[in-house]
Structures are given as structure tokens and as C-alpha cells.
N, C-alpha and C positions, 0 to 999 in steps of 0.2 A: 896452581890451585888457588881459587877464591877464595877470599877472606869466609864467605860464606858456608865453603867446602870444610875452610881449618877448625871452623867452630865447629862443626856439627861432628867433625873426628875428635877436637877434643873434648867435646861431651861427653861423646861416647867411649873417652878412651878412660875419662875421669869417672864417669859411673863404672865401667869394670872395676878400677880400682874401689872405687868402695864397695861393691860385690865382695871383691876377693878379702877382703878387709874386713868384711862381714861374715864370710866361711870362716878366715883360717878362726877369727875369733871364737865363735861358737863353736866350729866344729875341728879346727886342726893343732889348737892349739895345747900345749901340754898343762899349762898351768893353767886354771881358774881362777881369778883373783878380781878383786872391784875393778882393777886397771882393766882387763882383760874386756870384763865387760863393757863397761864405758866405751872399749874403742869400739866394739860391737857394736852398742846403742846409736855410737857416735856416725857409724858407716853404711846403720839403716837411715839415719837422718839424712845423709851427704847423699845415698845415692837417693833416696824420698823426692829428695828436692834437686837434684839433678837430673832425673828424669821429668820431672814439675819444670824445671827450667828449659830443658832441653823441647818438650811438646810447646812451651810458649816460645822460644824460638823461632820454631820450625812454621810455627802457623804466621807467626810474625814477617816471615821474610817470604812466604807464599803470597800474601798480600802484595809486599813490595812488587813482587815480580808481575804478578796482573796487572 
């Protein structure tokens, strides 16, 4: 696997996790508390700019390749 191949898995494996970090918060979680929310706020911001990172990237290393 390319160096190239492992980024783009662990992007993508690092945005699911703040997806999933984002549900259980709002939505599975039993308590509601500032904390709670926070990691929620905290998990749209990581995946925000994780997918922001990931699209620059991916255009980034298209280039290279041409």
C-alpha cells in the first residue's frame, strides 16, 4: 500500500470517527451535559475540517501524479 493509499484510509477512517462522535453525542448519548456537548461541537469541527483536509489532499496529489 502507498503512502498515498494510507492517507487517504486514514482520513477517511478519522472522519468516521468524528461522525460517530458526533451521533453518539447528540443523539445516543444518555446524559446531556456541557461536556457532552462540547465533544459534539468538538466532532463537527474535526470531521468539518477533515473532510476540508481530506478534498485538499486528494486534489493535491492528482496533480503530482500528472
Amino acid at each position: 500500500m502507498s503512502l498515498r493509499n494510507f492517507h487517504i484510509v486514514f482520513v477517511s477512517a478519522s472522519s468516521a470517527l468524528f461522525a460517530f462522535l458526533t451521533l453518539w453525542s447528540f443523539l445516543l448519548s444518555d446524559e446531556k451535559s456541557t461536556l457532552t456537548r462540547t465533544i459534539g461541537i468538538t466532532g463537527i469541527a474535526g470531521l468539518i475540517l477533515m473532510l476540508a483536509y481530506g478534498t485538499y489532499f486528494l486534489r493535491k496529489t492528482r496533480r503530482l501524479e500528472n
